[in-house]
C-alpha positions in Angstrom: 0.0 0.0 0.0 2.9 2.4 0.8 4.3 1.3 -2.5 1.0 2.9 -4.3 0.8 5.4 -2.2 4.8 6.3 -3.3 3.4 6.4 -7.0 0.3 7.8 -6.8 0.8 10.4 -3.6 -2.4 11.5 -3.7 -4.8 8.1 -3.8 -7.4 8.3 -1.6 -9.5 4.5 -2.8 -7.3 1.3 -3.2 -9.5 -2.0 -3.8 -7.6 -5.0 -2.5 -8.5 -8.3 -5.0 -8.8 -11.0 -2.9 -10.2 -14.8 -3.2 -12.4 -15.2 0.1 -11.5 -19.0 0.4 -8.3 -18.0 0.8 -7.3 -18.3 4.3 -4.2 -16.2 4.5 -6.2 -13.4 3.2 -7.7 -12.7 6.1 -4.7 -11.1 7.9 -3.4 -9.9 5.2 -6.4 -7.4 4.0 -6.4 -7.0 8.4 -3.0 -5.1 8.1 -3.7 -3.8 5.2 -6.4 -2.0 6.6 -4.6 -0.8 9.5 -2.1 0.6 7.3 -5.1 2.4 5.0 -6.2 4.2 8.2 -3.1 5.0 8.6 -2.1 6.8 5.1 -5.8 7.8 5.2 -7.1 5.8 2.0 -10.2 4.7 2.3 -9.8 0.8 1.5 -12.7 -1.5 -0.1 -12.2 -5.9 -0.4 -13.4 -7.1 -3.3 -13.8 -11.2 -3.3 -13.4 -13.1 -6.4 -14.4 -16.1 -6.6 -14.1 -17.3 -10.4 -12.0 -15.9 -13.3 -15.7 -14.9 -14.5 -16.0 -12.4 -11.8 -12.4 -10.1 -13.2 -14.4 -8.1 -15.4 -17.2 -7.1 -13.1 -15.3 -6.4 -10.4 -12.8 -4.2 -12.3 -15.5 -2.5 -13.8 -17.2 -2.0 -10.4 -13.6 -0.8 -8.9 -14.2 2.0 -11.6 -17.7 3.2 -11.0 -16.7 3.4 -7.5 -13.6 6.3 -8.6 -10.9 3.4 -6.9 -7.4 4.7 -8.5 -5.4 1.8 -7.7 -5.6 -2.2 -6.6 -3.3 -4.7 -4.8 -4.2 -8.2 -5.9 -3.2 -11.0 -3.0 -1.7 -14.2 -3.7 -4.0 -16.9 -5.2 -3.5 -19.4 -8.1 -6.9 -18.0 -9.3 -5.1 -15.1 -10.2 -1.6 -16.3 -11.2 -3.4 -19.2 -13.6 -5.6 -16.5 -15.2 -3.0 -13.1 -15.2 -3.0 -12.4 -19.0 -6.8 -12.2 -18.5 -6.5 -9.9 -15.3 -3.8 -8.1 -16.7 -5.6 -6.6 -19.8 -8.6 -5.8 -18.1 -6.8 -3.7 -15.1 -5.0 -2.0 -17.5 -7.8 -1.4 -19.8 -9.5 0.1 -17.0 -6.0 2.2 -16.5 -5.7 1.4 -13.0 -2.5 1.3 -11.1 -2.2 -2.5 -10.0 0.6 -3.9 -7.9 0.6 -8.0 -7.6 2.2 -10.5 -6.0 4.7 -12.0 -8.4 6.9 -10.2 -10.9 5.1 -13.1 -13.5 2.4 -10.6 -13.6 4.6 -7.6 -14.6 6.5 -9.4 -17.4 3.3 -10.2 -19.0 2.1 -6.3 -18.6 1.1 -5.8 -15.1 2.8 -2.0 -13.8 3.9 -2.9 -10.4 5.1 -6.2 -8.5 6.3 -6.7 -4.8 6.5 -10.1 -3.8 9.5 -12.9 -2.2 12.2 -13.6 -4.3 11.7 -17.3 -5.7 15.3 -18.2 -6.5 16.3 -17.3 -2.8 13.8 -19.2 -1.4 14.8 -22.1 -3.9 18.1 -21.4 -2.8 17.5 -22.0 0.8 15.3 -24.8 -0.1 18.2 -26.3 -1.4 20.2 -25.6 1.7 17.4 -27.7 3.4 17.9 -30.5 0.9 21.3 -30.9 1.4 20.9 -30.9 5.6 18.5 -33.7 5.3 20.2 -35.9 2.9 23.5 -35.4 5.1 21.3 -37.0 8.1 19.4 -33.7 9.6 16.0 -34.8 10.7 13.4 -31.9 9.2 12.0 -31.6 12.9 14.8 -30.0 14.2 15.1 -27.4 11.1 13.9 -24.1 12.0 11.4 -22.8 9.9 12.4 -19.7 8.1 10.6 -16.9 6.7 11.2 -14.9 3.2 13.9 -12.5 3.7 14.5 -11.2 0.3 12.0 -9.1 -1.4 11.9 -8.4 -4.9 10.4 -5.0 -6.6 9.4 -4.6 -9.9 7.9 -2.1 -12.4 6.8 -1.8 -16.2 7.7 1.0 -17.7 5.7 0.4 -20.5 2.5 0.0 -19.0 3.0 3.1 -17.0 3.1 4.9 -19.7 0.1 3.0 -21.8 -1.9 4.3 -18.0 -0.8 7.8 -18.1 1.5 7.0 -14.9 5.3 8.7 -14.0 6.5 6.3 -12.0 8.9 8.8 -9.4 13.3 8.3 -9.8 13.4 6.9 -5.7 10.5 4.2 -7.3 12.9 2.9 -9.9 15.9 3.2 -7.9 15.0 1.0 -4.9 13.1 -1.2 -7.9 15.3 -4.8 -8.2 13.9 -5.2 -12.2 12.8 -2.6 -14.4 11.5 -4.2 -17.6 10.7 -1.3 -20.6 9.2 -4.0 -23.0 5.8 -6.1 -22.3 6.1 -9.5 -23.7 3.5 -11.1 -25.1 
């Protein structure tokens, strides 16, 4: 939310796009609403439930003047991105998502855990247990690198500047959409 709020300084709606079977959506869209109060932006949760519901709910994030939404983590989404993709931006809305998979195919803005370092330490975990580590006496670990990514290009096609501290704290900055 701080990250929109960085791009667009003066957002005042933000829809979170969340899937309400989701269990760990619940304390995420709890923080995020703590932080909303916060950086006074008024916040709305809109559930999805099926890859049918994209368009009406983007359409309805619209009507109701939202400048910008964050889209949790949910294989509904990552399995149907091109789809979601093309109709935020058609709607020019800022978006920020999850995985920098949605920003390669269009998406402007991605924040999410680095995969190779967690498939780096995943490996690290391999190689304890096969040298006779039981797994119940590994700690368990939390992400610790963060990846931040923007498209250029799809800034621009939304009528967006993303700010210079943006790009420089921004890991990947990709200038071409690909298809």
């Amino acid at each position: 939310m701080e990250l929109v709020k960085d791009v667009l300084p003066k957002v005042s709606r933000i829809v979170i796009l969340n899937k309400p079977l989701n269990a760990s959506h619940a304390p995420q869209i709890q923080e995020s609403e703590a932080v909303a109060q916060m950086l006074r932006i008024r916040l709305q949760v809109l559930g999805i439930e099926s890859p049918d519901a994209f368009e009406s709910g983007v359409q309805a994030s619209r009507r109701e003047r939202v400048e910008a939404l964050i889209v949790l983590p949910d294989g509904l989404f990552t399995s149907h991105r091109r789809r979601l993709v093309d109709l935020i931006n058609g709607s020019n809305l800022a978006a920020v998502f999850y995985n920098k998979e949605f920003v390669v195919t269009g998406g402007l803005m991605s924040y999410g855990v680095s995969y190779p370092a967690l498939f780096r330490r995943a490996a690290y975990y391999v190689d304890k247990i096969l040298k006779g580590a039981k797994p119940t006496d590994l700690p368990v670990e939390q992400p610790t690198k963060f990846e931040l990514v923007v498209n250029l290009k799809t800034a621009k096609q939304i009528g967006l500047t993303i700010p210079p501290l943006v790009l420089m704290r921004a890991d990947k900055v990709i200038q071409v959409t690909r298809k």
